[in-house]
TORTOR-379452 format. One record per residue (C-alpha): residue number from 1; residue in three letters; chain; x, y, z. Coordinates in steps of 0.25 Angstrom, whole numbers, padded with zeros to 4 digits. Layout:
// residues N
(NUM, "ALA", "A", (X, Y, Z))
...
END
This chain:
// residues 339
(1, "UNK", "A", (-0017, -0039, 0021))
(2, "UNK", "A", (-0026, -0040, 0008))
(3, "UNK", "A", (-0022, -0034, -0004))
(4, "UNK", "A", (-0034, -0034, -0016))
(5, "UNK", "A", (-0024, -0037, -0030))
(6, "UNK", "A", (-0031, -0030, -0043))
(7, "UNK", "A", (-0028, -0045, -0052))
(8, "UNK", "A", (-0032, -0039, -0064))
(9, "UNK", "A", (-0022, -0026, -0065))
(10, "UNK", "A", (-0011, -0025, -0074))
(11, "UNK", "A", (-0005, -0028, -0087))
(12, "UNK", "A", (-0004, -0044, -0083))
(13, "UNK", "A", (-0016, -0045, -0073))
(14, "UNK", "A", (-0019, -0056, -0066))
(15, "UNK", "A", (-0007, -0064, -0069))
(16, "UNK", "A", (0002, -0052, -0064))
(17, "UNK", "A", (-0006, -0049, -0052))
(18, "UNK", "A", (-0008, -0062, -0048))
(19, "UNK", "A", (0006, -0066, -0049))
(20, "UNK", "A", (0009, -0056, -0040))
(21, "UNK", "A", (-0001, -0058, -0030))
(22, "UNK", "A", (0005, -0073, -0028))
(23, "UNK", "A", (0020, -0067, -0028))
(24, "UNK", "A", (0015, -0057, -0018))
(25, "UNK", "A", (0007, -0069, -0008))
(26, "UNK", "A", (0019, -0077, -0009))
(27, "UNK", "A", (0028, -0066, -0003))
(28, "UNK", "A", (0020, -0057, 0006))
(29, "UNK", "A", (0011, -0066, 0016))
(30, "UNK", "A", (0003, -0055, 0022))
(31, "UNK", "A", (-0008, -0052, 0013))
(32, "UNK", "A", (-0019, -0057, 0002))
(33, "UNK", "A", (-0025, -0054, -0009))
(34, "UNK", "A", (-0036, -0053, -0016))
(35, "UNK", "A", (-0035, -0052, -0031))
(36, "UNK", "A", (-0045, -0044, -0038))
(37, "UNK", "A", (-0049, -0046, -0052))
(38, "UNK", "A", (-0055, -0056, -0061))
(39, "UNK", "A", (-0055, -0068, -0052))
(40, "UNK", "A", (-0056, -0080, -0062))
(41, "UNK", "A", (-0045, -0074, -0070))
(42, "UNK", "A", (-0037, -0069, -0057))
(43, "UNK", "A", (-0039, -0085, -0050))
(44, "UNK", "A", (-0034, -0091, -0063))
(45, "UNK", "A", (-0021, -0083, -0062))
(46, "UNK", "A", (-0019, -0086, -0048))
(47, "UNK", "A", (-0021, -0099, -0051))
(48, "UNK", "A", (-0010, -0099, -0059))
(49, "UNK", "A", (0001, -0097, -0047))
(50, "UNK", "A", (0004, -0107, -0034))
(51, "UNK", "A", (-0004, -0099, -0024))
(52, "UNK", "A", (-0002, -0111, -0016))
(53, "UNK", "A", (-0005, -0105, 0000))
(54, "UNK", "A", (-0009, -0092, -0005))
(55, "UNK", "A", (-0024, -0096, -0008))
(56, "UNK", "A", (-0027, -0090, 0003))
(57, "UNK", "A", (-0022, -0079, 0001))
(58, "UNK", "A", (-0028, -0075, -0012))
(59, "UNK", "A", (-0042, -0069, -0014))
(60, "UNK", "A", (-0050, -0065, -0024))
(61, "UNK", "A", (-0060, -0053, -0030))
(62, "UNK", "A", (-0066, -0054, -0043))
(63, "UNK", "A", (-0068, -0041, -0051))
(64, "UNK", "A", (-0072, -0042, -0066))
(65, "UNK", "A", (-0065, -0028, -0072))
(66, "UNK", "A", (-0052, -0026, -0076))
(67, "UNK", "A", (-0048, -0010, -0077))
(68, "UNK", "A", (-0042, -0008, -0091))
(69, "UNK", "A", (-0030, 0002, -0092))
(70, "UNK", "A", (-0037, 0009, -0102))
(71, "UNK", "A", (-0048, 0013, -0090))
(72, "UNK", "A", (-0048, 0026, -0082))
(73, "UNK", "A", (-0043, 0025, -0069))
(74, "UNK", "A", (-0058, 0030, -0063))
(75, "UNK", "A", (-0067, 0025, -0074))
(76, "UNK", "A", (-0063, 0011, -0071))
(77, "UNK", "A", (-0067, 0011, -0056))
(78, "UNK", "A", (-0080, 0017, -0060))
(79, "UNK", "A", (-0080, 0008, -0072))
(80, "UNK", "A", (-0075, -0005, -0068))
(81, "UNK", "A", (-0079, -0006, -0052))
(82, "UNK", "A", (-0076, -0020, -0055))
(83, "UNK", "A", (-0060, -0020, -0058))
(84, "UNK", "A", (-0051, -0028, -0051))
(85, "UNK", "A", (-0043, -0015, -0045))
(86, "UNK", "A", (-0056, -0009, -0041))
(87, "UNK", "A", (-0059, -0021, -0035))
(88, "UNK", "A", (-0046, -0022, -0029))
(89, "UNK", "A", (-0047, -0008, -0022))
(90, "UNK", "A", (-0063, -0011, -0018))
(91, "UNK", "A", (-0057, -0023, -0009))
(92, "UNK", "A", (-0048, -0012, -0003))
(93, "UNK", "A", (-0060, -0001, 0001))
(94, "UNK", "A", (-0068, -0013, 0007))
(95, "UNK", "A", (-0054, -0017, 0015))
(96, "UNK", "A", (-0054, -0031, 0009))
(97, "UNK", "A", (-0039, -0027, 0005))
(98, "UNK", "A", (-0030, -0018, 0011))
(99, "UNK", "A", (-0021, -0014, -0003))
(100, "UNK", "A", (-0024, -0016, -0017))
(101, "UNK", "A", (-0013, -0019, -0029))
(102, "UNK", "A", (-0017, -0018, -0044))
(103, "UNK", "A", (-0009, -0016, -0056))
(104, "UNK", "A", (-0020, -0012, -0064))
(105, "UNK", "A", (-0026, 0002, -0070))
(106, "UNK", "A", (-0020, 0012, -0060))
(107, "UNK", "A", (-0030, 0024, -0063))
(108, "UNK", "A", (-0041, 0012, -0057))
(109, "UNK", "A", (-0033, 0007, -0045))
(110, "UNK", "A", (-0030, 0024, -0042))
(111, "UNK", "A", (-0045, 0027, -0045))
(112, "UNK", "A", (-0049, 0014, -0037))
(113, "UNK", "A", (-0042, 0017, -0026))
(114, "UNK", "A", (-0045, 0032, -0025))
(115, "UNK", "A", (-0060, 0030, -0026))
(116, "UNK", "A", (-0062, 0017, -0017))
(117, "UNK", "A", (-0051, 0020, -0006))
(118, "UNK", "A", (-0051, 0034, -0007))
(119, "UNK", "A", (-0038, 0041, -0003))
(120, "UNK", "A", (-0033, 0041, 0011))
(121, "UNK", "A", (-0035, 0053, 0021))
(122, "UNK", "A", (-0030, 0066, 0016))
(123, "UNK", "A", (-0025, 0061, 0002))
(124, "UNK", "A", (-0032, 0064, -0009))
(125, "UNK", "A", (-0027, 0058, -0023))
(126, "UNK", "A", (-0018, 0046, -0021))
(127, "UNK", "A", (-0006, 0043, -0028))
(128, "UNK", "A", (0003, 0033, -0034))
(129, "UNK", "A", (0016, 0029, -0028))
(130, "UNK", "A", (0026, 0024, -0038))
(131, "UNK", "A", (0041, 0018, -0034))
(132, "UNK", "A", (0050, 0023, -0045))
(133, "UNK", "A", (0064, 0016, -0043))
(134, "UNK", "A", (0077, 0023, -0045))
(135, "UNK", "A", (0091, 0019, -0044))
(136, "UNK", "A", (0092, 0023, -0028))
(137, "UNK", "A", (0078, 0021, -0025))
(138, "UNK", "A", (0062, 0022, -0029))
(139, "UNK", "A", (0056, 0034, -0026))
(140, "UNK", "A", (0041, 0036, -0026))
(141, "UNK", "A", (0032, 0044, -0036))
(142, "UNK", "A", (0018, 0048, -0034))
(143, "UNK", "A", (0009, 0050, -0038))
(144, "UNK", "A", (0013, 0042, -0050))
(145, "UNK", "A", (-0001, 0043, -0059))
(146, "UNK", "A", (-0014, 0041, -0048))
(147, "UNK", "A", (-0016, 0056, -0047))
(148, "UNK", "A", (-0013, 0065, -0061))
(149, "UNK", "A", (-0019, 0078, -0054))
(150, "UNK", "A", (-0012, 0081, -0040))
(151, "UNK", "A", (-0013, 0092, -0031))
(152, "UNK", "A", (-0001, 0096, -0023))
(153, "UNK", "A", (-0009, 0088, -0009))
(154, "UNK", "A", (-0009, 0076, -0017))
(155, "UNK", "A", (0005, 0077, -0019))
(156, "UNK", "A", (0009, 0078, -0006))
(157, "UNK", "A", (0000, 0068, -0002))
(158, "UNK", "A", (0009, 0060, -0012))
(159, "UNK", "A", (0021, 0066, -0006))
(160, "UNK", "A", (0017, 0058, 0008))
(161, "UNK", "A", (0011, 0047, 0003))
(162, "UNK", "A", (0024, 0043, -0004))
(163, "UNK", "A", (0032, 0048, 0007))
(164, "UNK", "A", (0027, 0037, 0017))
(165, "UNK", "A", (0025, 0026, 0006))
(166, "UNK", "A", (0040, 0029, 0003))
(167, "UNK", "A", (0042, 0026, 0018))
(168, "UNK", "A", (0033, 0014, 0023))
(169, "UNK", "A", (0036, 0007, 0009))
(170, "UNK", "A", (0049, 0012, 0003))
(171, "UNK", "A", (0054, 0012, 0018))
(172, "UNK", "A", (0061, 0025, 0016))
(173, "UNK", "A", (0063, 0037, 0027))
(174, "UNK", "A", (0056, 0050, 0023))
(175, "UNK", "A", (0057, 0049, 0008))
(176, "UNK", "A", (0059, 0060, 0001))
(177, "UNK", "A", (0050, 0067, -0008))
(178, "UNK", "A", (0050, 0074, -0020))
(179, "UNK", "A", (0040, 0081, -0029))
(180, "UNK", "A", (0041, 0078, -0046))
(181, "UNK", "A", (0045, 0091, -0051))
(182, "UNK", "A", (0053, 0099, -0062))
(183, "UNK", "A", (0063, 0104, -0054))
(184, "UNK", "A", (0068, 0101, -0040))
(185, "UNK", "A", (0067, 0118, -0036))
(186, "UNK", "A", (0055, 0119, -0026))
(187, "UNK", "A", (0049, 0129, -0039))
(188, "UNK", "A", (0049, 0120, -0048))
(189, "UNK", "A", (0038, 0115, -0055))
(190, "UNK", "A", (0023, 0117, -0059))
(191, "UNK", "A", (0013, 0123, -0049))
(192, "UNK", "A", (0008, 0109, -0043))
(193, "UNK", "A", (0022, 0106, -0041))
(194, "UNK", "A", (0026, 0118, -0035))
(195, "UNK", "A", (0013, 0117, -0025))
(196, "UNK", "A", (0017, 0101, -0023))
(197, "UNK", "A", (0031, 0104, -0018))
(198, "UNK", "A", (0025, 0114, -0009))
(199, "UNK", "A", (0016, 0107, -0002))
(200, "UNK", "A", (0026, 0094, -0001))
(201, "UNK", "A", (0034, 0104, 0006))
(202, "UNK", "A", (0022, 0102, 0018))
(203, "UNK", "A", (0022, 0089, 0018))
(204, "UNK", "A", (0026, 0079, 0029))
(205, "UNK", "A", (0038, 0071, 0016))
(206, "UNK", "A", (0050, 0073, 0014))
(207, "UNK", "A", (0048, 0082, 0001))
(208, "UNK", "A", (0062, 0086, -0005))
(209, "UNK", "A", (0056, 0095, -0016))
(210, "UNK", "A", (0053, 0092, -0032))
(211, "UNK", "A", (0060, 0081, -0040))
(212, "UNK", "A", (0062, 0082, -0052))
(213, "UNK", "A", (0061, 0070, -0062))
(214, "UNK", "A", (0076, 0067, -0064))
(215, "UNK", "A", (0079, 0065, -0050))
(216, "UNK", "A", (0070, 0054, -0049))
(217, "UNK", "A", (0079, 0044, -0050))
(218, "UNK", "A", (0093, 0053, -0048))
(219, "UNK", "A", (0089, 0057, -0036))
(220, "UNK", "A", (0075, 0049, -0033))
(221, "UNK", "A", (0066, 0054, -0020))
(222, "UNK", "A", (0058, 0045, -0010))
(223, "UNK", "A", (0044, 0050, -0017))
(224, "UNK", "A", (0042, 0059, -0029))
(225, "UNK", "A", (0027, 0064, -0030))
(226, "UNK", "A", (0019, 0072, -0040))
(227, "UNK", "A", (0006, 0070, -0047))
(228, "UNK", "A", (0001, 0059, -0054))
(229, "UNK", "A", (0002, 0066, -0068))
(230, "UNK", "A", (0016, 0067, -0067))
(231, "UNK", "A", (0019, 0055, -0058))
(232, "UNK", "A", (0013, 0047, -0067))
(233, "UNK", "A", (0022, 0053, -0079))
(234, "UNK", "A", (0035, 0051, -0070))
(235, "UNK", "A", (0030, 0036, -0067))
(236, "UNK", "A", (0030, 0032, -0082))
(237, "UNK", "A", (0040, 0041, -0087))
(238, "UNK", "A", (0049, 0032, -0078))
(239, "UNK", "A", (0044, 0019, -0082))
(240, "UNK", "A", (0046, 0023, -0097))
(241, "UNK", "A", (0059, 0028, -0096))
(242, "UNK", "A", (0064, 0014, -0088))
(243, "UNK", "A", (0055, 0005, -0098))
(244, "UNK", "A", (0063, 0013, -0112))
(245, "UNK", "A", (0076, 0013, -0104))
(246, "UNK", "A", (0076, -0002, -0102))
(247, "UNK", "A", (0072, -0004, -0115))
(248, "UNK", "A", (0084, 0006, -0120))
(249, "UNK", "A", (0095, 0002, -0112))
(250, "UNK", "A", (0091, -0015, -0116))
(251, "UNK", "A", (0091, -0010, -0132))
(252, "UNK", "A", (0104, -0004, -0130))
(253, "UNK", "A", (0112, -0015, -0121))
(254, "UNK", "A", (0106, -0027, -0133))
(255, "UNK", "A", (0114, -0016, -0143))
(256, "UNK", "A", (0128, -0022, -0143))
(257, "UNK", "A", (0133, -0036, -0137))
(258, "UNK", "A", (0142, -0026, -0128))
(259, "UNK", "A", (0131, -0021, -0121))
(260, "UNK", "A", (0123, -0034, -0120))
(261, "UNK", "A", (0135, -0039, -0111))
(262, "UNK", "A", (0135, -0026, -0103))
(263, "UNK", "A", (0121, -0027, -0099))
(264, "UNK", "A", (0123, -0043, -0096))
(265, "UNK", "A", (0133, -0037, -0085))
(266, "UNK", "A", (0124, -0028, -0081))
(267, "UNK", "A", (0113, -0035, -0080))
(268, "UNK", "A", (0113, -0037, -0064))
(269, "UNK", "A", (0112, -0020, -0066))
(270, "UNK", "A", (0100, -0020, -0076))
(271, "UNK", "A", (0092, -0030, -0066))
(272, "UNK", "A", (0094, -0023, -0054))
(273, "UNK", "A", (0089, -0010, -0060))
(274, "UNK", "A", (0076, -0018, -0067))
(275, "UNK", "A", (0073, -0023, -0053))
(276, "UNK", "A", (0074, -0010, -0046))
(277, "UNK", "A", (0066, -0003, -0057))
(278, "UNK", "A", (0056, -0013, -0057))
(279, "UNK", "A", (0041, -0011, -0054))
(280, "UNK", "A", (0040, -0026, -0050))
(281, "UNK", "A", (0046, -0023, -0039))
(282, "UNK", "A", (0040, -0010, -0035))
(283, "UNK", "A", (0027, -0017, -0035))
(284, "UNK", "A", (0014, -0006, -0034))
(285, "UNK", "A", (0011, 0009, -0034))
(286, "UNK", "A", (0004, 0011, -0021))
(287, "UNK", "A", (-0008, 0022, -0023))
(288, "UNK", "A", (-0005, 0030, -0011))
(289, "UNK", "A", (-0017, 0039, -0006))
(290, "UNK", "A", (-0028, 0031, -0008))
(291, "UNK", "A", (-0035, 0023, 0006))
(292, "UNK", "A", (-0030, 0011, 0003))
(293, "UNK", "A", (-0017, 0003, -0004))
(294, "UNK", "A", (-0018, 0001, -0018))
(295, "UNK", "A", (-0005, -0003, -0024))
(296, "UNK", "A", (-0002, 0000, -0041))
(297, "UNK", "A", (0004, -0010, -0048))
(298, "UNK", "A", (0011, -0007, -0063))
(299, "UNK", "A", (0003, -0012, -0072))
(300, "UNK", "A", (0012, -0023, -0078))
(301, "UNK", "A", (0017, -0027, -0066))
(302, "UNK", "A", (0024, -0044, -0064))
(303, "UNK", "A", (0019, -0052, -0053))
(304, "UNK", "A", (0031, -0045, -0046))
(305, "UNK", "A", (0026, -0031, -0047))
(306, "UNK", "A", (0012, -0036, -0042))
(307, "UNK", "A", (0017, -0042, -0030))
(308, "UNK", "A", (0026, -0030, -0026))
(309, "UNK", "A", (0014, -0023, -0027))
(310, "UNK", "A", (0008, -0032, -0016))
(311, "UNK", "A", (0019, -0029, -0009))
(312, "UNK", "A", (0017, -0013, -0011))
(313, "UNK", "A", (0004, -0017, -0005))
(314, "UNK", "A", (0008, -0023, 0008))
(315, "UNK", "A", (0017, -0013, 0011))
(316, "UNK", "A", (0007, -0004, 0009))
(317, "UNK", "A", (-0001, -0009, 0019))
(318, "UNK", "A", (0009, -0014, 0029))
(319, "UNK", "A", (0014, 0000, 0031))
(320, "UNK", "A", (0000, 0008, 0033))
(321, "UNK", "A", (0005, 0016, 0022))
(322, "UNK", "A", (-0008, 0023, 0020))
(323, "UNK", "A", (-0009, 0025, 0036))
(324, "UNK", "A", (0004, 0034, 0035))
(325, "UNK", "A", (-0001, 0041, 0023))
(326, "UNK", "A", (-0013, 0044, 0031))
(327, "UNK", "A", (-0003, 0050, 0043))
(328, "UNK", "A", (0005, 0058, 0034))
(329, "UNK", "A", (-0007, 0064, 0025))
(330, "UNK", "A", (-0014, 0069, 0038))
(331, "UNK", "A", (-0001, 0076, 0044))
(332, "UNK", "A", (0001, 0085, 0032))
(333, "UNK", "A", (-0014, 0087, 0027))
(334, "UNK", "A", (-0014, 0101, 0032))
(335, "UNK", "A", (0001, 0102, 0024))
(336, "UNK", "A", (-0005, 0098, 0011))
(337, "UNK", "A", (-0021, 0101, 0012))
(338, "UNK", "A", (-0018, 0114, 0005))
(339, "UNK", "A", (-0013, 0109, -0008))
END
């Protein structure tokens, strides 16, 4: 398996990228990779790692643009045809890759993606599949910003998309899933969620009804879908909260001496739950939909985060995820055509 790296994406490109690519080799033996980008300044940083029996392994595709966060999603794959994540996802339509990993601009790998692969068979806006950990068990949400305008189709599309990436990746038994709401009654909500719940009552998932944005992480689901608009609110809600109460509870325990020895005590506690909370070791967002795999990496994300997104990739593909999507989509097009 081939998997096309976009070098140049992220807050630390290439040396994050990079570094993750070589953790990723090291581990996983069945695949390469092509590294897209700037490819003096992308040779120069492999170069500074042992890739001793992995030279073979490693490939190279030069592309001169770099997209800047400050770009539009559709105007810099119009713009700049010659970035390393349009790039990264041209090597896919030709088939010279089989997924593609970037921790660049997200509106240009989801406006990539969606104009060079398309969408698969009877999906019409893809969506992006975020792991959101709780204390039991991650749960995931989509779509979590690719598609700010939904229709009540596309969010049963999300609905069993999640459903059978929950399954092939997560290796969960008929997740459960909920639809982001106001209240839990069947009533409640707007019109677009009050047409959602209905038509994911059709639907070939396990739909248990609304969820409301308390029960997240009380009583947390296998997937929680919704449009992108509010996905995307849900998604950075949560990081901001988890960023400022990190910072809250640190200021408070450097308060007294006292407290300084209890969180000392504690510390095997406070580790654990860093871990578990960690996008490191989630890795990627897959963006389920479109004909192809195109894993999203956070933007910041350590050489860690970079190779668990590899690893997102290889899953990806070694399950036929997108061949089951295919399945589900056309047994229920009739169900959901409507909306």
């Amino acid at each position: 398996m081939r998997i096309a790296l976009d070098a140049m994406g992220g807050d630390f490109a290439p040396a994050n990228p990079v570094a993750g690519v070589i953790l990723a080799l090291r581990e996983y033996k069945d695949f390469t990779v092509v590294l897209v980008g700037d490819e003096e300044k992308v040779r120069a940083e492999v170069a500074r790692h042992d890739t001793r029996g992995l030279e073979d392994r490693i490939s190279y595709h030069h592309a001169s643009q770099v997209v800047d966060m400050k770009d539009s999603g559709l105007d810099s794959v119009r713009r700049k045809k010659d970035s390393s994540v349009s790039r990264a996802v041209d090597l896919a339509k030709a088939g010279e890759a089989e997924a593609v990993v970037s921790a660049g601009h997200t509106g240009a790998l989801v406006a990539a993606a969606t104009i060079k692969l398309r969408t698969l068979p009877g999906i019409h806006r893809p969506g992006l599949a975020v792991v959101i950990p709780t204390p039991t068990h991650g749960f995931l949400l989509l779509d979590a910003g690719a598609n700010i305008e939904a229709s009540p189709a596309h969010v049963a599309g999300y609905a069993i998309m999640g459903s059978i990436y929950v399954r092939e990746i997560l290796g969960r038994a008929n997740p459960r899933v909920g639809l982001m709401s106001i209240g839990t009654e069947a009533g409640k909500g707007n019109e677009f969620t009050k047409e959602c719940y209905e038509v994911l009552g059709r639907t070939p998932v396990n739909f248990v009804g609304n969820t409301e944005g308390h029960a997240l992480f009380s009583n947390p689901l296998d997937v929680v879908v919704c449009d992108g608009f509010v996905g995307n609110i849900v998604l950075k809600t949560i990081e901001g909260l988890a960023k400022s109460m990190s910072g809250w509870i640190k200021g408070e325990l450097k308060k007294s001496p006292i407290r300084l020895l209890g969180a000392w005590l504690a510390q095997g506690a406070f580790l654990s739950i860093k871990k578990q909370t960690s996008t490191d070791e989630y890795g990627g967002s897959p963006l389920l939909g479109v004909n192809g795999i195109c894993i999203k990496a956070h933007g910041n994300s350590s050489p860690l985060a970079i190779k668990n997104a590899i690893r997102v990739a290889r899953e990806f593909v070694t399950q036929k995820v997108n061949a089951r999507i295919v399945e589900a989509i056309e047994s229920s097009h009739e169900k959901i055509a409507a909306h």
